[in-house]
C-alpha positions as CSV (number, residue, x, y, z in Angstrom):
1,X,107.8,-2.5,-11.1
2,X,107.4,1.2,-10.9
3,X,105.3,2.5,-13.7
4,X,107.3,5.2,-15.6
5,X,106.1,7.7,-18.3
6,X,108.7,6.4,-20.2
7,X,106.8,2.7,-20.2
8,X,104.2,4.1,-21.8
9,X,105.9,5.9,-24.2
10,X,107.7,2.8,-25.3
11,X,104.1,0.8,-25.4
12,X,102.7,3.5,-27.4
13,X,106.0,4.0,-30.2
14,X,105.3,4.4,-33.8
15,X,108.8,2.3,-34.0
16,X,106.8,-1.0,-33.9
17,X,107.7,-4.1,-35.6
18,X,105.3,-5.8,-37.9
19,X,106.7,-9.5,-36.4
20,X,108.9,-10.2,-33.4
21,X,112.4,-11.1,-34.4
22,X,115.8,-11.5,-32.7
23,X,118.7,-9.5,-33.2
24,X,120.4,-11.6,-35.3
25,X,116.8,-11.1,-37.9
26,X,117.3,-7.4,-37.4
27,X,120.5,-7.2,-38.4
28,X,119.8,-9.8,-41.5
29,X,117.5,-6.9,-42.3
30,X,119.5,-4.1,-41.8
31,X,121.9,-5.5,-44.3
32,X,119.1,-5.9,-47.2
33,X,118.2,-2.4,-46.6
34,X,121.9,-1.3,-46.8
35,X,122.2,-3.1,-50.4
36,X,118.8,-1.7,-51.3
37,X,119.8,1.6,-50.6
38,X,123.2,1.0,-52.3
39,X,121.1,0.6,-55.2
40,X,118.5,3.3,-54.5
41,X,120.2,6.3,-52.3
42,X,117.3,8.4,-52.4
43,X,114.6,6.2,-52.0
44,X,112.9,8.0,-48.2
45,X,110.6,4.9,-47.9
46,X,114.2,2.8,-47.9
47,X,115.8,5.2,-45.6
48,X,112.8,5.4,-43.1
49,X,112.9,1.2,-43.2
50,X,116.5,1.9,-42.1
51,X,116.2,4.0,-39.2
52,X,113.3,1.8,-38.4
53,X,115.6,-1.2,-37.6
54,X,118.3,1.4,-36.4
55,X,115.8,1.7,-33.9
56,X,115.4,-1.8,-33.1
57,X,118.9,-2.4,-32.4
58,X,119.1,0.9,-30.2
59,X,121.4,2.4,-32.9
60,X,120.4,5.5,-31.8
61,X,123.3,7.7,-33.8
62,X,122.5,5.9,-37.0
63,X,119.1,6.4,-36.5
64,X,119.3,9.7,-35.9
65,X,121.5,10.6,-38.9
66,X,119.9,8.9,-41.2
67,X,116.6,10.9,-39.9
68,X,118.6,13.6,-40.5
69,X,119.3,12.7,-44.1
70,X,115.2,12.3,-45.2
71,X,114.6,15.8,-43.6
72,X,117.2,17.4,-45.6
73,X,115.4,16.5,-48.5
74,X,111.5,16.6,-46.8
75,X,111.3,18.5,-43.8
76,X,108.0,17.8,-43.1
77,X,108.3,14.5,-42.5
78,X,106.9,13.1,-39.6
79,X,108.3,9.9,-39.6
80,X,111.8,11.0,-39.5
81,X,111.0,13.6,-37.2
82,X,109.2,11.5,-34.8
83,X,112.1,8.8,-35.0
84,X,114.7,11.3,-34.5
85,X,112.9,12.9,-31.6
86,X,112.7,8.8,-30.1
87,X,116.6,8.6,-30.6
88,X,117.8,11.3,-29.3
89,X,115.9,11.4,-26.1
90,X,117.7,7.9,-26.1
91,X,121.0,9.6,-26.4
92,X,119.8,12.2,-24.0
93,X,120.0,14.9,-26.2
94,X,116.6,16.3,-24.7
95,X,116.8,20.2,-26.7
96,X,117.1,18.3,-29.7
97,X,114.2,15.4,-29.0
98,X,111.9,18.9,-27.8
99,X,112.1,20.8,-30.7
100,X,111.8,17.3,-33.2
101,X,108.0,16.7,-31.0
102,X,107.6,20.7,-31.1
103,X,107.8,20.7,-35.3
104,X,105.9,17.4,-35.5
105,X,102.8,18.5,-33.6
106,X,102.7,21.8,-35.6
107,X,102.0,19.9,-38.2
108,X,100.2,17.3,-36.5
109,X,98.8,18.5,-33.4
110,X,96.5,15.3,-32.0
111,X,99.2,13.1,-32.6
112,X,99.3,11.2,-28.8
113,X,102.6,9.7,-28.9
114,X,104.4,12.8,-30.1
115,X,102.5,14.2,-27.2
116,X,103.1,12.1,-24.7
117,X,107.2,12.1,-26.1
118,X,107.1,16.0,-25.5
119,X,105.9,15.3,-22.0
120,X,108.4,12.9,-21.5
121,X,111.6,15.1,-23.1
122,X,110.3,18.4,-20.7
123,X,110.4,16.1,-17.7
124,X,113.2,15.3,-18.8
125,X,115.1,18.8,-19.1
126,X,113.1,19.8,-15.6
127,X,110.0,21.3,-16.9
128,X,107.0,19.7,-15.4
129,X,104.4,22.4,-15.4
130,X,105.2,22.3,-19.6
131,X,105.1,18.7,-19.1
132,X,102.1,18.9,-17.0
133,X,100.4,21.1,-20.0
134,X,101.0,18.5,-22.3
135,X,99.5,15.7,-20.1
136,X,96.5,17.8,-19.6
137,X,96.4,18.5,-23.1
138,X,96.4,15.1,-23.7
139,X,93.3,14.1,-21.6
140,X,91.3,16.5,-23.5
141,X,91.9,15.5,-26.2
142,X,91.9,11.3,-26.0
143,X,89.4,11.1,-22.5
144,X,88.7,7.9,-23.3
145,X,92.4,6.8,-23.1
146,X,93.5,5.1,-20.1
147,X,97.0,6.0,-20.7
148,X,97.1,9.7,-20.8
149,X,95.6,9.7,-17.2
150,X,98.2,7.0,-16.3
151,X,101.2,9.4,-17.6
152,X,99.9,12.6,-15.6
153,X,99.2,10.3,-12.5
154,X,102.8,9.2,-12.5
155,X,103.8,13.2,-12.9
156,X,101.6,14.4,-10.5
157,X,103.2,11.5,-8.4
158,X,106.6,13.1,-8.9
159,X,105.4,16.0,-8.1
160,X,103.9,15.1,-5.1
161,X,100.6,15.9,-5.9
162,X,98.7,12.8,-4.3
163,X,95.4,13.3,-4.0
164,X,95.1,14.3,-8.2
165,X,97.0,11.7,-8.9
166,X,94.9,9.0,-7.2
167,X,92.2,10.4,-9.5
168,X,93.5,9.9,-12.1
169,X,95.1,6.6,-11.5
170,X,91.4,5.7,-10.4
171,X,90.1,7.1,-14.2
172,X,92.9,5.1,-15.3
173,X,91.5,1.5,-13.6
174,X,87.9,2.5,-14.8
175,X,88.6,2.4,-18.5
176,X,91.3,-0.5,-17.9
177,X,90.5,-2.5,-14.7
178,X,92.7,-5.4,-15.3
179,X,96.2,-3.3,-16.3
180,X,98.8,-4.7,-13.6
181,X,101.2,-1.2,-13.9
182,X,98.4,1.0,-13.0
183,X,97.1,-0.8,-10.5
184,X,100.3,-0.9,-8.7
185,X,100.6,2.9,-9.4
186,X,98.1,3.4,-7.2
187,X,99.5,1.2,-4.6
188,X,102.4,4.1,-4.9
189,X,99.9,6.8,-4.5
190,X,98.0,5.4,-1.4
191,X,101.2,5.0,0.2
192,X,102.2,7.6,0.1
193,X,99.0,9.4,1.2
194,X,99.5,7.0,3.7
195,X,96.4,4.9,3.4
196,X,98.6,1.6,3.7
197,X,95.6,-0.6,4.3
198,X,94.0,-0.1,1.1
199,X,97.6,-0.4,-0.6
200,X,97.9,-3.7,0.6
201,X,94.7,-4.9,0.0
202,X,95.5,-3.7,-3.7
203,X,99.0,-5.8,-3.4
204,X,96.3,-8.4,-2.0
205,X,94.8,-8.4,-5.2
206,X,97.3,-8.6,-7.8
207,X,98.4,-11.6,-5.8
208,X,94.7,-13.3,-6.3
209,X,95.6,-12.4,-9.9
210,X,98.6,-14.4,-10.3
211,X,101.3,-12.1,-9.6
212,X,104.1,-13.3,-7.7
213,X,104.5,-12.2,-4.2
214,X,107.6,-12.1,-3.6
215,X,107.9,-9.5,-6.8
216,X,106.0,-6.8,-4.7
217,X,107.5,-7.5,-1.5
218,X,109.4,-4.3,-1.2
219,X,106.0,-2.7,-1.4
220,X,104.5,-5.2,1.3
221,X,106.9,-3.8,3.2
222,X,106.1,0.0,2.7
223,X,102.4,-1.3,3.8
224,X,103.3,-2.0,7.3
């Protein structure tokens, strides 16, 4: 149940679906697109629909060449670049995923989730005081967000900064008191700080709130 940067990116992804659907659905639309676009080749609104769904079915190559293929003709697009970026930090291609998020906040510099994807991708290739940067950039600029001081708690976290990242695991809780991942965040924190009696009564707590215990027993365990 560890909270990972990489959660929130995923929460936080411009590749959102208007409806649920199954695979099956996604695929149904994948082939309309592919006949559209049989019909219209250059149609970027088609193509973008297209690596959308790519997306969906974690066709990450297609995705990405098909990204590829809009940019050619409008290189400023942040869609595609924001998409690309998104699949190839799926195909671990980090250099590639850094420099899509590097050209998309040029042009778009208060964009959070290509933000918060750079953090991710310079995590990633080993760079966490760039990462760090970018969380801390981040907080500036969205301090109302409860997310971006979840992100840099889990970094600082990593980087076994434990006393900053209880803060901001604690500014995290104050603007969303109820959010399950954070809370047990800070159950990771306080462990390690060892403060294992507040931990548990957090673990305490989520219980009382309906999670189950036996979910967070390994942690239980760390509280002893």
């Amino acid at each position: 149940m560890k909270f990972k940067i990489i959660c929130i990116l995923t929460l936080l992804l411009g590749v959102t679906a208007l409806k649920a659907q199954t695979q099956k659905q996604w695929r149904d639309s994948l082939s309309v697109i592919n006949n559209m676009l049989a019909k219209h080749p250059d149609s970027i609104k088609l193509q973008l629909q297209k690596a959308n769904i790519n997306l969906q079915l974690l066709e990450w190559e297609d995705a990405a060449k098909t990204c590829s293929e809009i940019l050619m003709k409008d290189t400023t697009n942040l869609s595609a670049l924001y998409y690309r970026a998104y699949a190839n930090n799926n195909m671990r291609r980090y250099e590639l995923a850094k420099n899509d998020y590097e050209d998309f906040l040029k042009i778009s510099p208060r964009n959070m989730e290509a933000r918060l994807g750079l953090a991710y991708t310079y995590i990633q290739l080993k760079r966490n005081t760039q990462a760090l940067d970018q969380l801390n950039n981040l907080v500036e600029m969205f301090p109302d967000s409860s997310v971006v001081y979840a992100a840099r708690a889990e970094l600082e976290k990593d980087m076994k900064a434990y006393e900053v990242a209880l803060y901001d695991c604690d500014e995290a809780l104050k603007r969303e008191p109820d959010n399950q991942d954070y809370v047990i965040s800070k159950v990771e924190v306080l462990i390690c700080l060892d403060r294992k009696r507040e931990a548990k009564t957090l673990l305490d707590r989520l219980v009382r709130s309906g999670v189950a215990r036996g979910a967070l027993k390994e942690m239980y365990a760390k509280c002893k």
